[in-house]
C-alpha positions in Angstrom: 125.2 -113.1 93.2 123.5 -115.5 90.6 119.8 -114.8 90.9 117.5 -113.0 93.5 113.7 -112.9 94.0 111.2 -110.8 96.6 108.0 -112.3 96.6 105.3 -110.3 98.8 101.7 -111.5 100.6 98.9 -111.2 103.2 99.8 -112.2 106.6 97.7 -115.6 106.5 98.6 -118.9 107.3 97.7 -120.3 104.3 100.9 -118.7 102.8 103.3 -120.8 104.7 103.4 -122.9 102.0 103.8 -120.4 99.2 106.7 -118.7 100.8 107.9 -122.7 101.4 107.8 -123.9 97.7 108.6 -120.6 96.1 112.3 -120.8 98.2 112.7 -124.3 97.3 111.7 -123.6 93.5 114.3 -121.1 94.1 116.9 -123.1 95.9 117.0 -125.9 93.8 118.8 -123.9 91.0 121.7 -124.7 93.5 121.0 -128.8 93.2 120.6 -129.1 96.8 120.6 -132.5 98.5 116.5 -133.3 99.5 118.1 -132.7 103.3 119.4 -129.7 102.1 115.9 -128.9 100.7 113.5 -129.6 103.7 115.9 -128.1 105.9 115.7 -124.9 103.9 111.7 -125.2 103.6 111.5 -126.1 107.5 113.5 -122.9 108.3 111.4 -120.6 106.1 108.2 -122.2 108.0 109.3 -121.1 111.2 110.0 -117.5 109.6 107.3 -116.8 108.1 104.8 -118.4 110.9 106.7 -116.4 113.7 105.9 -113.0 111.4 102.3 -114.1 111.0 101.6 -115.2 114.7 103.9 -112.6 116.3 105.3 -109.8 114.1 100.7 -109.3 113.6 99.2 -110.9 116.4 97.2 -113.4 113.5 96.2 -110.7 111.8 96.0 -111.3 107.8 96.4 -107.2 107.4 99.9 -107.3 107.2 102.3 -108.2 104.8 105.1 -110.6 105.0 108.2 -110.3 102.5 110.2 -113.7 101.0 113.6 -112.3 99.3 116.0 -114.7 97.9 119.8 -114.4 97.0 121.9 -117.4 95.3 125.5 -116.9 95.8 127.6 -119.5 94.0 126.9 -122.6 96.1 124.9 -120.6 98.9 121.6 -119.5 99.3 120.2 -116.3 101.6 116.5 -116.0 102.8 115.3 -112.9 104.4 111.9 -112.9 105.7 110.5 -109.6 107.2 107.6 -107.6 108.4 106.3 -104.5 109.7 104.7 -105.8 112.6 105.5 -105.0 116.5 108.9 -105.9 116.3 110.7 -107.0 119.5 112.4 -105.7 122.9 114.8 -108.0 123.5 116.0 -110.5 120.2 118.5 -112.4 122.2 116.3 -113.3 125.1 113.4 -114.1 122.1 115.9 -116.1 120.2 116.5 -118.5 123.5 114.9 -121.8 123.0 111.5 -121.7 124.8 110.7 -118.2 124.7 107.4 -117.2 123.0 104.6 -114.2 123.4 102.1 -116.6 122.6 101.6 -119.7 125.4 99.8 -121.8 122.7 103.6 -122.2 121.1 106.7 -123.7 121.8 108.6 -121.0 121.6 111.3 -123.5 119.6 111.3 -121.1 116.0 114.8 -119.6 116.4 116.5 -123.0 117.4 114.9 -124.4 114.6 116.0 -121.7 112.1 119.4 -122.3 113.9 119.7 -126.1 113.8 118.3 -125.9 110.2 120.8 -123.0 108.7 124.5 -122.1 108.9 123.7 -118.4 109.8 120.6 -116.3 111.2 120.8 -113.2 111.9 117.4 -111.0 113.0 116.9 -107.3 113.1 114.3 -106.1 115.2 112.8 -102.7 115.7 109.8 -102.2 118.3 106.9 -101.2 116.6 108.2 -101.4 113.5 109.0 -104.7 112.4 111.2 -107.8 112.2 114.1 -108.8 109.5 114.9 -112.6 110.0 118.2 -113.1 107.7 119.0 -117.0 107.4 122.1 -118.5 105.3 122.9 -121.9 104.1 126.1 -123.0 102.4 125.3 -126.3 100.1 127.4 -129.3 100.0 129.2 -129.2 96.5 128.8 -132.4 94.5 131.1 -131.4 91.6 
C-alpha cells in the first residue's frame, strides 16, 4: 500500500462531487490518463448517488464513507453506508434493476464498465459496502 484516505459526510446530493474530486485528488498521485480519471470519478458517482438515493431513501441523515487505497499502479475505492442494505445484490447488480422507478437502474453496469473489479457487500438493514478496483496503464 502507498497511501490511504477515509473521508466521511451527510447523505446529500450535494456531496457527489466532494466524494468525486477528493478520489481524483487522490488518484492522481498514480498519473492516471484523463480516461483513467473520469472513469474513476464516473464510478464513484454512481456509488455514492446509489447510497444516497437507496442505501437512505434521500434522506441527508445518514452518512456515506469515501476510503481510498493506492497500491503501486492501482487504486481501490470503497464506498459504504448504513442504510437498508439489500436482499438480493446479484439480481440488484443486473442492468435495469432499481427500487426507485424515477432511475435507470444502470449504476452497477456503470461501476462495472468503468472499473476492473467491484465487488459489494450487502447486509439488510444494515448497510451496503461497494468495493471498486482499477489497475492504471503504466507509462514508465
Amino acid at each position: 500500500m502507498l497511501n490511504r484516505f477515509r473521508l466521511e459526510f451527510p447523505s446529500r446530493p450535494e456531496n457527489v462531487g466532494l466524494a468525486r474530486v477528493a478520489v481524483a485528488a487522490f488518484a492522481a498521485q498514480l498519473d492516471p490518463t484523463l480516461e483513467e480519471l473520469d472513469e474513476i470519478k464516473g464510478a464513484v458517482s454512481e456509488a455514492v448517488t446509489n447510497a444516497i438515493i437507496h442505501g437512505y431513501g434521500n434522506s441527508p441523515d445518514g452518512i456515506v464513507i469515501v476510503e481510498g487505497i493506492l497500491y503501486g499502479d492501482a487504486i481501490e475505492v470503497c464506498v459504504e453506508d448504513a442504510g437498508k442494505g439489500m436482499e438480493d445484490v446479484a439480481r440488484a447488480m443486473e442492468p435495469e434493476q432499481t427500487s426507485d422507478p424515477e432511475r435507470l437502474g444502470l449504476g452497477f453496469t456503470f461501476m462495472k464498465t468503468f472499473m476492473d473489479e467491484v465487488k459489494v457487500d450487502s447486509v439488510p438493514g444494515q448497510g451496503t459496502r461497494v468495493i471498486m478496483r482499477k489497475q492504471l496503464a503504466t507509462r514508465h
